[in-house]
C-alpha positions as semicolon CSV with decimal commas, in nm:
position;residue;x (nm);y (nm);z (nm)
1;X;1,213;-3,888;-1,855
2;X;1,285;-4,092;-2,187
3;X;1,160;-4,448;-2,233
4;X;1,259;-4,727;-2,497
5;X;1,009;-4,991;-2,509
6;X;0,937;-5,287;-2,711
7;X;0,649;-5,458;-2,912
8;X;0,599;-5,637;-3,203
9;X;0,397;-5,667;-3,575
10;X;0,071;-5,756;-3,707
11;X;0,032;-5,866;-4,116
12;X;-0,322;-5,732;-4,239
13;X;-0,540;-5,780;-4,542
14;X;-0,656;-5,519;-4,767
15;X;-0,693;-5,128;-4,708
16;X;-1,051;-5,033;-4,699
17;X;-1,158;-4,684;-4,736
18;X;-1,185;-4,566;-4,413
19;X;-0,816;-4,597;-4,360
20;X;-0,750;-4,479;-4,673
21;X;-0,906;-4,157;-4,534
22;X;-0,673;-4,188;-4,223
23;X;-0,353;-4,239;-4,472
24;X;-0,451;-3,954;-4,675
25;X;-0,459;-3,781;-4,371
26;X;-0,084;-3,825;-4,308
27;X;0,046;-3,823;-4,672
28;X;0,103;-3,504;-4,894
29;X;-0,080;-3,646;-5,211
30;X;-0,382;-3,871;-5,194
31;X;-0,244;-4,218;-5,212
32;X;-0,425;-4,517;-5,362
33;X;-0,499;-4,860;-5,142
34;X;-0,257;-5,032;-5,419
35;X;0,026;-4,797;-5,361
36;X;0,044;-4,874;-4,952
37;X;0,135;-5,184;-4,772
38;X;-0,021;-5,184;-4,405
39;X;0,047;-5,390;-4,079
40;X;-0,031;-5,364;-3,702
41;X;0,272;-5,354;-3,454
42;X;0,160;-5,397;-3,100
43;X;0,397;-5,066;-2,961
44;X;0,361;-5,157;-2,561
45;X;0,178;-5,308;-2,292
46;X;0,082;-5,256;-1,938
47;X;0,305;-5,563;-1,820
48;X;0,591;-5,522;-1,595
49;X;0,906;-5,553;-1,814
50;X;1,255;-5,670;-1,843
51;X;1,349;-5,363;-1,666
52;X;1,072;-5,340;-1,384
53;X;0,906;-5,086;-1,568
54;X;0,530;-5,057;-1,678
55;X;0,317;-4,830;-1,816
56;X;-0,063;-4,803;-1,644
57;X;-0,344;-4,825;-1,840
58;X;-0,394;-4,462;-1,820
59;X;-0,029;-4,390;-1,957
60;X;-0,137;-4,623;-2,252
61;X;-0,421;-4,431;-2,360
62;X;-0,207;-4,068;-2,343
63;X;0,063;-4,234;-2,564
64;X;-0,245;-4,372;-2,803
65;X;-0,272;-4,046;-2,968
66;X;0,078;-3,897;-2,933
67;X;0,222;-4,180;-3,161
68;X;-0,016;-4,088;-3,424
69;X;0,218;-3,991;-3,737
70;X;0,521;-4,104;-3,608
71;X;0,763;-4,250;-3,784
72;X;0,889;-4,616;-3,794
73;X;1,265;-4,647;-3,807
74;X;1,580;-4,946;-3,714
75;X;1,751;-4,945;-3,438
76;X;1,632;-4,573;-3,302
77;X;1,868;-4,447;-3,583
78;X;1,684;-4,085;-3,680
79;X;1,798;-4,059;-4,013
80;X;1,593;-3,956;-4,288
81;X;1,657;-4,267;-4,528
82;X;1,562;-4,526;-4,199
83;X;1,222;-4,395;-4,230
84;X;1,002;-4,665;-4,338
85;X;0,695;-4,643;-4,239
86;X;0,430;-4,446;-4,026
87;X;0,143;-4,478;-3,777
88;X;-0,238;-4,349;-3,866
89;X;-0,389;-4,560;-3,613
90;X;-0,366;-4,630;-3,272
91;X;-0,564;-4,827;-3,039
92;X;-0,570;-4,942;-2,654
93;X;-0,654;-5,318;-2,702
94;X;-0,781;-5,549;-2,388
95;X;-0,637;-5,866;-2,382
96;X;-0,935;-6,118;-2,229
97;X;-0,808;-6,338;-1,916
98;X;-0,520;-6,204;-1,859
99;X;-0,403;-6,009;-1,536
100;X;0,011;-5,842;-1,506
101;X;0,201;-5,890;-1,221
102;X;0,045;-5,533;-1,085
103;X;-0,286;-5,684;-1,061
104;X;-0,402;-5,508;-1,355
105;X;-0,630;-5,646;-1,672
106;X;-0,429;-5,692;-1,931
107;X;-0,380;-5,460;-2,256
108;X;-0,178;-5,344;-2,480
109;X;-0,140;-4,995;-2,751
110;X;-0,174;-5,086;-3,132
111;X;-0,059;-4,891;-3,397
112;X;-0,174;-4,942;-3,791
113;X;0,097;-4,859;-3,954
114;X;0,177;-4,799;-4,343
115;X;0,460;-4,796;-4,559
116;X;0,476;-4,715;-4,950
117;X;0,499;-5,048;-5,198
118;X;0,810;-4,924;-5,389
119;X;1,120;-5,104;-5,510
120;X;1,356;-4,968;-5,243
121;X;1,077;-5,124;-4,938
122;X;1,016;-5,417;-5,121
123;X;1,263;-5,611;-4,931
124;X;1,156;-5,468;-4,586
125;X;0,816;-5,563;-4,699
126;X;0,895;-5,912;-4,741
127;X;1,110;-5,954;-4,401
128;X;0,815;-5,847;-4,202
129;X;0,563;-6,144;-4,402
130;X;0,845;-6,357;-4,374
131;X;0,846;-6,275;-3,962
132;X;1,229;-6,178;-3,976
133;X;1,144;-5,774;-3,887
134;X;0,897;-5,872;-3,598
135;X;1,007;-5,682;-3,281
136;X;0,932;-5,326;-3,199
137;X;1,109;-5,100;-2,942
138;X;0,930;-4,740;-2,868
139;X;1,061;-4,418;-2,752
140;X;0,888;-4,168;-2,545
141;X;0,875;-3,927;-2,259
142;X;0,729;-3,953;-1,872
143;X;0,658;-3,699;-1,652
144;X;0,747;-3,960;-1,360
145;X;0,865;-4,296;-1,303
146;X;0,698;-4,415;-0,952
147;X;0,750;-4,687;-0,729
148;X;0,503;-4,907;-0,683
149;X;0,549;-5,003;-0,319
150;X;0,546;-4,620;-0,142
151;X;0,429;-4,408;-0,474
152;X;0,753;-4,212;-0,416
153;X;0,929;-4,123;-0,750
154;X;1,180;-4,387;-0,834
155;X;1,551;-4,308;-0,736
156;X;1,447;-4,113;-0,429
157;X;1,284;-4,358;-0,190
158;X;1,495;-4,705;-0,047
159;X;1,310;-4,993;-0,248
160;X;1,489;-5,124;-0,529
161;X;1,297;-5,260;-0,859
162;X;1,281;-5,606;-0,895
163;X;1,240;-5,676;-0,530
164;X;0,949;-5,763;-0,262
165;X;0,850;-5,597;-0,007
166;X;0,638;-5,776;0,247
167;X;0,526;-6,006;-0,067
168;X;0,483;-5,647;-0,322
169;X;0,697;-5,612;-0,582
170;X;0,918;-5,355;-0,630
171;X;0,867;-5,179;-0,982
172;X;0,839;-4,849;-1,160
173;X;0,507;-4,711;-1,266
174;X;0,583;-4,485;-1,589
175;X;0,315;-4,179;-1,545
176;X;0,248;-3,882;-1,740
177;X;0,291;-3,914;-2,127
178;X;0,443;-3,631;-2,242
179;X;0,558;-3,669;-2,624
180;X;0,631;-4,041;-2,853
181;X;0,942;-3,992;-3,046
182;X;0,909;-4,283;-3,271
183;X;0,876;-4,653;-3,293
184;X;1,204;-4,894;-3,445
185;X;1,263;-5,224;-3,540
186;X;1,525;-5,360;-3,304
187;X;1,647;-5,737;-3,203
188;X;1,564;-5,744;-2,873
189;X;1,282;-5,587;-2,693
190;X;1,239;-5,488;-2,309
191;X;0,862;-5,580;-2,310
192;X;0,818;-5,912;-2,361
193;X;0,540;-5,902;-2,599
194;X;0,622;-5,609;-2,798
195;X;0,637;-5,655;-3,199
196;X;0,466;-5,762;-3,475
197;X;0,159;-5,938;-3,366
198;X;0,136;-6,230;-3,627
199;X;0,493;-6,416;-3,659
200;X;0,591;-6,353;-3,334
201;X;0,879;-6,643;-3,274
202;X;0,881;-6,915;-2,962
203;X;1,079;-6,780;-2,663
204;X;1,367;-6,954;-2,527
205;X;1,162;-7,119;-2,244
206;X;0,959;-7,278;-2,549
207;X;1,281;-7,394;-2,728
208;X;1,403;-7,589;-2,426
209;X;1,103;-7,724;-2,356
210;X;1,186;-8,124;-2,260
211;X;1,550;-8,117;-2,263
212;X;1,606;-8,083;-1,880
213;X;1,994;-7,975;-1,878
214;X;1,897;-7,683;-2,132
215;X;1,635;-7,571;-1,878
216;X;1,832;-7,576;-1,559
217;X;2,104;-7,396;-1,730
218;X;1,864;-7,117;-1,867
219;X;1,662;-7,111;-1,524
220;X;2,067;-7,054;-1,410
221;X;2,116;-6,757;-1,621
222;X;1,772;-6,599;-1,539
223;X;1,881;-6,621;-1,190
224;X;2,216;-6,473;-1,234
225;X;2,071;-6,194;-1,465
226;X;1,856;-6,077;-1,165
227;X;2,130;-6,101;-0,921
228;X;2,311;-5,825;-1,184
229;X;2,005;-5,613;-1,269
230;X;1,934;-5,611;-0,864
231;X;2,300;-5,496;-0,796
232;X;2,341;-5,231;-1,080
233;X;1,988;-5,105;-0,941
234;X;2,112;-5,065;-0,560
235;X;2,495;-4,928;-0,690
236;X;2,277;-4,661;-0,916
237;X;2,052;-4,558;-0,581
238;X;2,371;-4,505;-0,383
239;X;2,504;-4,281;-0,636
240;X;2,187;-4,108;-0,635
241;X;2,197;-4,081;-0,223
242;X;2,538;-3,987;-0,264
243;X;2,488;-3,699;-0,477
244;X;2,257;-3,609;-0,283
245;X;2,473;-3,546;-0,033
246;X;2,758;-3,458;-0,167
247;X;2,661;-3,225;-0,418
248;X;2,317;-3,058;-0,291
249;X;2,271;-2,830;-0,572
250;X;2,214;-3,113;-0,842
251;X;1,824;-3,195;-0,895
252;X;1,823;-3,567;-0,800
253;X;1,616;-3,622;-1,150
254;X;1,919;-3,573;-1,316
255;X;2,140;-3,800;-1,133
256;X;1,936;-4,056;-1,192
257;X;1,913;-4,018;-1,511
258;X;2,275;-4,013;-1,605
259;X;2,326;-4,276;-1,355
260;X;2,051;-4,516;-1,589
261;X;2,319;-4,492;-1,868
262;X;2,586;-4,573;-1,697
263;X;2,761;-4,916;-1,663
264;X;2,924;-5,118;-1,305
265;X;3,256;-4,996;-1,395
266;X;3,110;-4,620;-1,459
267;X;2,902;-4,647;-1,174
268;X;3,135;-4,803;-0,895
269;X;3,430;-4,538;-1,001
270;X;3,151;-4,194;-0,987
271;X;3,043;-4,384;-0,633
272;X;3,397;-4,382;-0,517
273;X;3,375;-4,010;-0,637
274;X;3,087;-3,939;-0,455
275;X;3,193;-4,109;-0,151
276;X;3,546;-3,926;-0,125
277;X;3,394;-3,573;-0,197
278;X;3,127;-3,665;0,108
279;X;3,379;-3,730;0,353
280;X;3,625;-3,392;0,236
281;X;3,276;-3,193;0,262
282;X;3,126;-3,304;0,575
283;X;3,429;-3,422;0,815
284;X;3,516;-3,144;1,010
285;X;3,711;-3,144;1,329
286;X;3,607;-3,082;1,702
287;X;3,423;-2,784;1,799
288;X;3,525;-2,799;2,151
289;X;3,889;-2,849;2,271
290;X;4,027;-2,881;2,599
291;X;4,272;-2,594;2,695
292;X;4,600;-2,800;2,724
293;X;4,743;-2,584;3,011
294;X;4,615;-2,288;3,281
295;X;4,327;-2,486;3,427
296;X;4,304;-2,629;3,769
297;X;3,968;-2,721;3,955
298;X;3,765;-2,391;3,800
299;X;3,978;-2,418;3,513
300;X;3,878;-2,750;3,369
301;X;3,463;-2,605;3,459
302;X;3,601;-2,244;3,234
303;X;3,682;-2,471;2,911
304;X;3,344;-2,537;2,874
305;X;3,193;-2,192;2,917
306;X;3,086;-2,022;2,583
């Protein structure tokens, strides 16, 4: 399973010897502290997200050392000259007094990154002081995505994320690290919190702070948004029950999958799909009919003899 989450940036001071050493480690001629420009960029947390997804402490720590020497990039573009900069570093960080919606103490993966001062990143350089490049998105691979109310794998069970069950809510546990593809600068992150550390900018619930009709329409909005995520969840788990059905041979991981990158229009018209290919499959006809002439008394007893 592959999952885009964001973070965001930390400025630092100078580059001490020690990760110098870890640098060194990554580049293909020793560099000097002058040549490099470092920051931290908190990668993810273990907070439920946008999308009613979170990754467990545990998963944290597994994609600690997998984003080693991976590559910082814009937008999740892979191209060779969107390379800017690369991790040496990585750290699970606990974040004192706080506790995520899963009951969980909160904390969060860092990554020291570096980046080469030349003339062609000295612009980049100066967006990320100036708190302009600040959020972080990350992609990586799962083993499973599980729901946290039955532990079932998400897409097979009933619940749907972003719900409550008998006061639980409904969200998807993202287990099993399996590889980090890279980490981009992007506009908007899914994890709240994701980005450069320092610089981070107030959220939109700060901005209307005291002006009343600004927060009732936001508060609006939110409400409406979860309405749509909630919706687009269910019409993607009927798709997935559907196929099910309907087409057997198809590993349900797949389904679900595909059906995560589809839109409501995409989804309602492979639903429809679904639904008519169900009904030619299973809808067969009577297995027993009456014999419509011949039978008296012992007759009518005779039609049901096999």
């Amino acid at each position: 399973m592959e999952i885009m989450k964001e973070a965001g940036v930390d400025l630092m001071g100078g580059v001490g010897p020690e990760e110098m050493g870890l640098i060194n480690g990554l580049a293909r001629r020793a560099l000097k502290a002058e040549e490099v420009y470092t920051f931290a960029v908190r990668l993810c947390d273990n907070e439920v997200d946008r999308e009613w997804e979170r990754f467990p402490r545990a998963t944290l720590e597994e994609l600690a050392g997998l984003f080693v020497g991976k590559s910082g990039i814009f937008d999740h573009n892979w191209s060779a000259a969107g390379q800017a900069a690369r991790i040496y570093k990585t750290e699970v960080v606990e974040e004192p007094g706080k506790v995520t919606k899963a009951g969980e103490p909160g904390c969060y993966l860092k990554g020291w990154a570096y980046m080469l001062r030349t003339k062609a990143n000295a612009e980049l350089i100066a967006q990320i002081e100036g708190g302009i490049k600040k959020e972080v998105s990350v992609g990586c691979s799962v083993e499973r995505e599980v729901c946290s109310v039955c532990g079932e794998t998400v897409g097979t069970c009933r619940h749907v994320k972003g719900r409550s069950y008998n006061g639980k809510l409904c969200y998807g546990e993202l287990t099993g690290a399996k590889d980090a593809y890279e980490w981009s600068f992007v506009a908007v992150p899914a994890q709240r919190e994701a980005g450069v550390i320092k610089g981070m900018g107030p959220t939109l619930k700060e901005l209307v702070r005291g002006q009343e009709k600004a927060r009732e329409e936001l508060e609006r909005l939110e409400k409406e948004a979860m309405v749509g995520r909630r919706y687009l969840e269910e019409l993607r788990l009927q798709v997935v029950r559907l196929a099910a059905v309907s087409e057997p041979s198809l590993e349900v991981g797949v389904v679900r999958s595909m059906a995560q990158r589809l839109e409501e229009e995409e989804l309602t018209a492979l639903k429809t799909m679904l639904e008519r290919r169900s009904e030619e499959k299973w809808s067969g006809g009577v297995q027993l009919t009456y014999p419509e002439a011949g039978c008296g008394e012992r007759g009518e007893d005779r039609a049901f003899m096999v």
